[in-house]
N, C-alpha and C positions, 0 to 999 in steps of 0.2 A: 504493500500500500504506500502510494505517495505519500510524503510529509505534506501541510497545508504550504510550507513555503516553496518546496520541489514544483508544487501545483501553481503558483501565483506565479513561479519562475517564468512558467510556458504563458504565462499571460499579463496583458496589460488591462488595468483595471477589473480584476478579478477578486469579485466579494470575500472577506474572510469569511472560514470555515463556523458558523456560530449557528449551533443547534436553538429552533424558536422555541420559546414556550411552550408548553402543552395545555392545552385552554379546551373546556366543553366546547363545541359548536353552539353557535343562538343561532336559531333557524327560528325568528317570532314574527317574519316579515310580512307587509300587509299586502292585499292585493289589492293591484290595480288596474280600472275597468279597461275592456279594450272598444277603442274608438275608432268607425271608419263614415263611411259617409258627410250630410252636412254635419253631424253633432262633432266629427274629427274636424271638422273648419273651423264652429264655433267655438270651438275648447283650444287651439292653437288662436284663434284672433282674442279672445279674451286671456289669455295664459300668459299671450306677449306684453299684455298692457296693464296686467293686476297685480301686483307684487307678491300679495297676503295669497292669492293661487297659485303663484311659482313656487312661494316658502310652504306652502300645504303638499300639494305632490311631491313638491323636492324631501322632503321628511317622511311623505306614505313610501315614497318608494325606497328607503331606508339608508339613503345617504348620511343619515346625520349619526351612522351607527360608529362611526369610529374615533367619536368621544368614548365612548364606554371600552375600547381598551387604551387609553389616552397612556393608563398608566405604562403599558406596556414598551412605550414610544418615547417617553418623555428626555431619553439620555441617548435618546439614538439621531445622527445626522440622517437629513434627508437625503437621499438619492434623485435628481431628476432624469440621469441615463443612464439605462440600461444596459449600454454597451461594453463586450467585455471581447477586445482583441488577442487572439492567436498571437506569440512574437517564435514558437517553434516551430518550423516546419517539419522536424520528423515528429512533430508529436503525433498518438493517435486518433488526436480529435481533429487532424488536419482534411480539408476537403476532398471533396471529388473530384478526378483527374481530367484534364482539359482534353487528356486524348478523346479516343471513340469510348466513355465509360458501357460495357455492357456488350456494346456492338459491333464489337470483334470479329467475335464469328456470323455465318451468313446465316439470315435470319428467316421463316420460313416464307413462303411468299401469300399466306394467308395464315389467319392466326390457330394458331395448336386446337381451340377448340370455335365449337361454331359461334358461340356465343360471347365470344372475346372481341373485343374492338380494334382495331387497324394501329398498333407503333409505329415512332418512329424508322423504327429498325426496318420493318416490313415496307414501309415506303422506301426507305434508301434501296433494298432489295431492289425493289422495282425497278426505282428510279436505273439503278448501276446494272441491270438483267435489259436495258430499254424495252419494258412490257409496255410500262408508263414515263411520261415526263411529268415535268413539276408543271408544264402549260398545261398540258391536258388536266389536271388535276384540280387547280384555280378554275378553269373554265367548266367543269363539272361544278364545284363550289359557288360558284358568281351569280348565276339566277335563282340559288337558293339563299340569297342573304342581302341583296341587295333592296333598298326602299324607293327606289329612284325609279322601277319600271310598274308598267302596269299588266295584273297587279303586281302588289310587293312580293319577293321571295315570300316562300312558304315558313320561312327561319327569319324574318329581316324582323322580326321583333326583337331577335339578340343583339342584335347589331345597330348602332348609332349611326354610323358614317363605315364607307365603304368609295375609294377612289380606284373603280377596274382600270386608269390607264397607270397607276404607279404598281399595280399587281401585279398586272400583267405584262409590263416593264421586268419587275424582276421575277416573275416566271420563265418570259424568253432568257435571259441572262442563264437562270440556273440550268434550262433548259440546255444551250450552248457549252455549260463548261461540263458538263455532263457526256453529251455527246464528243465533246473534245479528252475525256477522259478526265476532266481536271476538277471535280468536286472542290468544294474548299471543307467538309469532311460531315458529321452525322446529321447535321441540321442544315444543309445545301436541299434547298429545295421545298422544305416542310413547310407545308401551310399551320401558321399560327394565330391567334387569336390574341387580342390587346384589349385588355380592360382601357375604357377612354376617362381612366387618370394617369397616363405615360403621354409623353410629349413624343409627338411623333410628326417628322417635318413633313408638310403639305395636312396634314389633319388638323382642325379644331380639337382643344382638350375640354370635355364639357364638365368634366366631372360627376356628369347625370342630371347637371341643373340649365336651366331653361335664364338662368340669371347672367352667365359665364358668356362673354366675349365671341360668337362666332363669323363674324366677319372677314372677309377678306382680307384687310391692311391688317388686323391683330394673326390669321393664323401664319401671314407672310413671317411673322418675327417668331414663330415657332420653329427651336432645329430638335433632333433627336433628343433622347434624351441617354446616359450612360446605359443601362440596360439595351433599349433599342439599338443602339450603336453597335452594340457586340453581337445584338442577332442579324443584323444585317453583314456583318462581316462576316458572319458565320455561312450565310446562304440563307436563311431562313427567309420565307416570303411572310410580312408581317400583312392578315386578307381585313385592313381594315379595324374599328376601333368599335368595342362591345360595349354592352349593357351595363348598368350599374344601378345600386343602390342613390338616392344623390345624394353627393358629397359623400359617399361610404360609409351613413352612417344609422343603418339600420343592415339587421339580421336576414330580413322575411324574401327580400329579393324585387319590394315592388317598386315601379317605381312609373309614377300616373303620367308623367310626362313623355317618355320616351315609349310609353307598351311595357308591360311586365310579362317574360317570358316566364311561362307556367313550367312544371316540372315535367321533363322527359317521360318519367314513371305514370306519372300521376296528374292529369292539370288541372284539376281542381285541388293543388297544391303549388305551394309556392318550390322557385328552385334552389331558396337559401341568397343567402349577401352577406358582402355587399358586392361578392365578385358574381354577379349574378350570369351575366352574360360568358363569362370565358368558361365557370363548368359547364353551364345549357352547350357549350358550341363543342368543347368534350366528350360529354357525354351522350348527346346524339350523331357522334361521327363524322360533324360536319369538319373537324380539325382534330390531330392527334393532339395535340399540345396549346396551352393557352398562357397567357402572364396576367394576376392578378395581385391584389397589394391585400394586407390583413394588419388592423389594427384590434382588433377584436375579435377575431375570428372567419373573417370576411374572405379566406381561401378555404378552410378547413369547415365551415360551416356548408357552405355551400358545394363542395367536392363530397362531404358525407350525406345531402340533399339528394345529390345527383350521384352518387354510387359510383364516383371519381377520385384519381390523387391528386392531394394536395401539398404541399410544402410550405411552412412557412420560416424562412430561415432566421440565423441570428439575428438579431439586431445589427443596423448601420453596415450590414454585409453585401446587400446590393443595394448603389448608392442613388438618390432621386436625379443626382447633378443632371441637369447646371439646372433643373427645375427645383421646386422648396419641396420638402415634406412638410404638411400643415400638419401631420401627427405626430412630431416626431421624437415625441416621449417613447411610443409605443409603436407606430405602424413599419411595415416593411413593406416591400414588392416581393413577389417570389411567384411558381410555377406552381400550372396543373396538369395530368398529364391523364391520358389512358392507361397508362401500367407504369410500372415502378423505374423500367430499366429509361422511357421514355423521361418520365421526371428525372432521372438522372441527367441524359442526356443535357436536356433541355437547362438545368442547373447549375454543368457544370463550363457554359458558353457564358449565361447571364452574370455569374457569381463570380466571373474573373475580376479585381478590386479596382476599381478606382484609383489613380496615385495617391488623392488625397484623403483616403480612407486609413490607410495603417493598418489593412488587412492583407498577409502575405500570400503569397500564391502557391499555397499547400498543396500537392497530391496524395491522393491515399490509393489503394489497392483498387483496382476496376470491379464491379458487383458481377455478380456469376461465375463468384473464381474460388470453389470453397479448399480447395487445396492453400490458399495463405490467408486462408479466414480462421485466426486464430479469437477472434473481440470474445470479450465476455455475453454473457447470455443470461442477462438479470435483466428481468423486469418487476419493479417495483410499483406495486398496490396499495392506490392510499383507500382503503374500504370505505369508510365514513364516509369521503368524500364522491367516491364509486358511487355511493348506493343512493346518491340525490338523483342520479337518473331513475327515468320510468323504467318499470319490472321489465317489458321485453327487450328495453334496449340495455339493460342490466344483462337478461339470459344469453342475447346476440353476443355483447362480448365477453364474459365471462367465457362462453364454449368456444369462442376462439382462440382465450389466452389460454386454456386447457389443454386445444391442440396444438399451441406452439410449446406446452412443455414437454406434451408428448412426442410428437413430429419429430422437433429441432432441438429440444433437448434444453431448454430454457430454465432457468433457476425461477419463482416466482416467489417477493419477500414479501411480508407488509408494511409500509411505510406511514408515517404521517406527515400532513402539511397544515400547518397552523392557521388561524385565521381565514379559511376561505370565504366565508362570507363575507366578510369584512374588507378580505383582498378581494375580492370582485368589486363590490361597490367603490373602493379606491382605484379599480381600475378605469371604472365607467366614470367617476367624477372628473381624473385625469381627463380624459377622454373626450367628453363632455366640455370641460374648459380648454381643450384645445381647441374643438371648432369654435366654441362660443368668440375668440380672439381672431378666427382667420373668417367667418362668416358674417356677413352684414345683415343687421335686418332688413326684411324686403318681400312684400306680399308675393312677390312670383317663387317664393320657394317653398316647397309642397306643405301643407300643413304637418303630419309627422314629424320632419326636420327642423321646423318653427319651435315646436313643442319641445324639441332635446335643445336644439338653442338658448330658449328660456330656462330652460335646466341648467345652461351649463353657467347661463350668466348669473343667476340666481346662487353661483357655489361661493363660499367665503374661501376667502383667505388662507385663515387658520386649518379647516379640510381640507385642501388642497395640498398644503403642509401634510397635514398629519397622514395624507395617503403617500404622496415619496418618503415620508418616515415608515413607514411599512411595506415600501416594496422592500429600502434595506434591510428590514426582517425579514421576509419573503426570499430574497436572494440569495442571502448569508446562510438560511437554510437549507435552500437547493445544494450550494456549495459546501456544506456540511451530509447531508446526503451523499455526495458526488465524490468526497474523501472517505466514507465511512463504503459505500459502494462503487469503487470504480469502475466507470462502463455500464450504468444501468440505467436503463429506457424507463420510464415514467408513465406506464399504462392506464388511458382512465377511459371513457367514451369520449366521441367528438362531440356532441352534444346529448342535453339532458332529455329530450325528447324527439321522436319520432316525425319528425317534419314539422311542417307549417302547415295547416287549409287555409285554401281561401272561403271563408264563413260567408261572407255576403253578398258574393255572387260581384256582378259588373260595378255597382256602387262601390264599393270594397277598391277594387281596382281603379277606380276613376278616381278618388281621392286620396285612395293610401290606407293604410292600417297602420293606430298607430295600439300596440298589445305589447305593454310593458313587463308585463310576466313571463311571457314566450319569448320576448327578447331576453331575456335573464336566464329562461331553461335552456334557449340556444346556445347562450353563451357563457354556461354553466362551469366549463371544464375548458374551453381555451383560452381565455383571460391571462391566466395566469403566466405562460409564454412569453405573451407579450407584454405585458408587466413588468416581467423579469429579464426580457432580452435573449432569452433559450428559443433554441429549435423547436420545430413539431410538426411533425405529417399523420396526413387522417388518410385510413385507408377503405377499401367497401368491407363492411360486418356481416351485410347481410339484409334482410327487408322484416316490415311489419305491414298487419293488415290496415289497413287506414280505418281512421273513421266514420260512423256514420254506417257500419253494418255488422251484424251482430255480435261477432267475435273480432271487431274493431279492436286494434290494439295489442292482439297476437303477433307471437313469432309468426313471419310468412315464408311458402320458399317462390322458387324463382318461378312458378309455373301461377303465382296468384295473381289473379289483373288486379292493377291499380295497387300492387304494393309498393310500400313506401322504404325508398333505401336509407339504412343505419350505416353510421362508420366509427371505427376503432381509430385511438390516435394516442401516439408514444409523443412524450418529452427529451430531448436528449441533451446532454451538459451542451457550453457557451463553445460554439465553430463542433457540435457536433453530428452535424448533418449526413456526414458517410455512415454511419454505426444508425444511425434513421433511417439513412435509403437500405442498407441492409436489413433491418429488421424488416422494415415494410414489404422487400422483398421476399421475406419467410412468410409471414404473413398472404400476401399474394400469393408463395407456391400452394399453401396448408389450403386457402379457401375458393380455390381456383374454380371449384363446381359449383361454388355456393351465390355465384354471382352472374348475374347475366348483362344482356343489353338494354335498353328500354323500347317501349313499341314501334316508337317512330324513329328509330335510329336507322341515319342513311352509310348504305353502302359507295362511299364516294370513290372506291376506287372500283368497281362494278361500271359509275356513271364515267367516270375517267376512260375505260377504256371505250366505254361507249363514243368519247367526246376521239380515242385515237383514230377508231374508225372512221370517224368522220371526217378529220383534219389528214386523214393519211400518214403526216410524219409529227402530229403532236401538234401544228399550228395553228390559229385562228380562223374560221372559218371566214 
């Protein structure tokens, strides 16, 4: 076992090892109504202008709870960054390798089972077999996603903006080095999907809101941004700029301005947010791979919605440059992917550093290599906190971390984490007072968002304090954990409940929902993360029956219509993201039958080839 200061060696700004309290849980919190249609307008227009109803909800909804461990806090410095830099490269929390991670060997040219979705890997196949090009493949994609023909794509609800002559610019390009033999390597060619909070040059950045700048002379001054930079040099065809929560700053996925894309599975469910649009484009096929940002769960909510991977990496590890992070106590950018080896890929192009980051350019071992997979194999159970999830999404991953002890040979310990309750609500207050500083008030922004607005400007001072006084507790315990277990992933559910419905029908969607308790069971169990500036990927668990019929709220399997997908989601220490895509990889092998596609999931490389025949050599008709 490491010493605590062998351990800080490998790192800059690395919490000390200090085991938290051990404190009952209070779980006394009150419920709060859920508001959509006009009563959701009226209650955001009066919420913004009544003070004595800000300080009323700001307290039912139990902000004001972290007076009552005051004492706990009172000798400890605040924390307001998360971030805790790698300065080792041989260490073994260093990242994922810039080579081909995963994609090595040749990949099959349709997926192992029928019901598996289309990787990375199997398109490069293609693409390097010339079955398909990357033109053919965009143009297969194009009239399902675009809003601009009549009518709209059958998918252009995910999608914000969509520019076919810059696509299709660098489709012939990748198409060309392809055919000249000369890929630039595993992501040359991939169609990818962009949450529209990345700055991306010739696109408007909406953020989801109808408030935000889209004109011509403002998107002129828009260039890349660090992330998109490195997918474009990679080959990656970026098809345009997706769906969002606005301003990212709700769970449910809806969002009344732009269309709310329903759930793949289910559409009388939401598909999760705030990265609502990059899993919907995931998980119906229409892309292997998508980039989304999570400050509260906004990848990993929405990827266990939609029975997708998600990644959300360290803290300050992929950088917003040269555009701001308005969260950036808390949030990050990071991938979603079809399968595990594709989130690799996809991660380990974006996650190249920044100079002005002071994150090194670590390699670790490529995933699918178990001949020098030596890592530990703990995963550590905080129960208590486990068991705030509902009973079937309790039974989903329980039998899965059973099969990885089984399977894979996994250690599983019990652990505890101090304070959850209280660390969540300091997450959301953080959170909260971050947009309340970067958002203006301003009737064009949905009611919902008005409503956390008003919350967030409503928070004092002093709580604001006293919650980065408690992420330091929160931290220094993970890091006391991480000494006491080294190498051990952090298993809990991705969220506390089984999806979202949409309860009222087209009103519901034309205004917004605003359901302050199911944003709190959503975001029950990934808070924490980003809180504390730790890794985390949500993987698929498995399904429940939905609502609203008799045995609603069961385990379901893959053969039940309109079930609803659950997902499993590890923690791993600060730059531990290799020893994450590994496990999630065991995880992926263990429950590979247990998962399927959803109804309307397209076969785009089926329509690809459709589009070769037609074009002859792959070009534009």
């Amino acid at each position: 076992m490491a010493s605590p200061s062998d351990r800080q060696r490998k790192f800059l700004l690395y919490p000390a090892p200090i085991r938290g309290p051990s404190v009952p849980i209070k779980d006394d919190e009150n419920r709060n109504p859920a508001l959509s249609g006009w009563l959701l307008v009226v209650c955001a227009f009066l919420l913004e202008r009544v003070s004595f109803l800000q300080w009323l909800i700001w307290h039912n909804t139990g902000f004001g709870c972290l007076t009552r461990i005051r004492e706990y806090l009172e000798n400890v410095e605040p924390r307001f960054d998360p971030t805790v830099i790698p300065i080792d490269n041989a260490s073994p929390e260093s990242l994922i390798s810039t080579e081909d991670p995963g994609l090595s060997n040749a990949a099959p040219l349709v997926p192992a089972l029928a019901e598996e979705r289309y990787s990375v890997a199997q398109f490069n196949s293609l693409y390097a077999s010339g079955e398909l090009t990357p033109l053919a493949v965009v143009n297969a994609i194009l009239p399902l996603i675009r809003r601009d023909t009549a009518p709209p794509g059958e998918h252009s609800i995910a999608w914000i903006s969509v520019r076919v002559d810059l696509i299709t610019k660098a489709a012939e390009e990748s198409t060309l080095r392809y055919r000249e033999g000369r890929p630039l390597g595993p992501l040359d060619g991939i169609p990818v999907a962009v949450k529209d909070e990345y700055d991306v040059e010739g696109y408007p950045t909406t953020l989801g809101s109808a408030i935000v700048p889209t004109d011509d002379e403002h998107v002129k001054t828009i260039v890349d941004s660090w992330t998109i930079t490195k997918l474009k040099e990679a080959g990656a065809i970026v098809m345009g700029k997706v769906n969002m929560v606005e301003f990212g700053m709700d769970t449910s996925g809806s969002n009344p301005i732009f269309g709310t894309p329903r759930n793949p599975y289910n559409p009388q469910y939401y598909t999760g947010g705030s990265s609502s649009g990059s899993a919907y484009a995931v998980s119906t096929g229409l892309v292997p791979i998508a980039m989304g940002s999570d400050a509260g769960g906004s990848i990993r909510i929405p990827s266990s919605f939609c029975s997708v991977y998600g990644l959300k990496p360290t803290h300050n590890r992929l950088t917003y440059l040269p555009a701001v992070n308005h969260a950036s106590t808390c949030a990050v950018q990071g991938p979603v992917a079809a399968d595990v080896n594709s989130l690799a890929a996809l991660y380990a192009v974006v996650s190249q550093p920044h100079p002005s980051t002071g994150f090194p350019e670590s390699i670790s071992p490529l995933l699918s290599n178990p001949t020098s997979d030596s890592r530990p194999r703990i995963i550590g159970i905080p129960e208590t906190w486990f068991s705030r999830a509902s009973p079937s999404v309790q039974s989903l991953c329980h039998k899965l971390i059973a099969r990885l002890r089984t399977e894979k040979g996994y250690q599983v310990i019990p652990i505890e984490i101090p304070f959850i309750t209280e660390g969540q609500k300091a997450h959301a207050i953080t959170m909260l007072a971050d947009a309340a500083t970067a958002a203006p008030i301003d009737g064009r922004i949905t009611p919902t968002i008005r409503i956390m607005l008003a919350l967030g400007r409503a928070t004092h001072a002093t709580d604001l304090l006293l919650a980065q006084k408690l992420r330091r507790v929160l931290m220094q315990h993970l890091s006391w954990l991480w000494h006491t277990y080294p190498g051990m992933v952090i298993v809990t559910p991705a969220t506390g409940c089984a999806g979202w419905p949409i309860r009222k029908g087209e009103a519901e969607l034309r205004y917004g929902v605003s359901d302050g308790d199911r944003t709190q069971e959503a975001m029950a169990f990934v808070w924490l993360a980003n809180f504390c500036g730790i890794p985390s990927v949500s993987v698929p668990a498995g399904y429940v029956v939905p609502e609203g019929r008799s045995d609603g709220g069961v385990v379901a399997d893959v053969n039940t219509p309109g079930k609803i997908p659950v997902g499993l989601m590890a923690m791993g220490e600060w730059a531990g993201e290799a020893a994450l895509l590994r496990w999630a990889e065991d995880v992926e092998d263990v429950n590979r039958r247990e998962v399927c596609r959803p109804p309307g999931w397209v076969d785009v490389v089926e329509l690809a080839r459709q589009e070769m025949k037609k074009s002859g050599h792959g070009r534009s008709a």
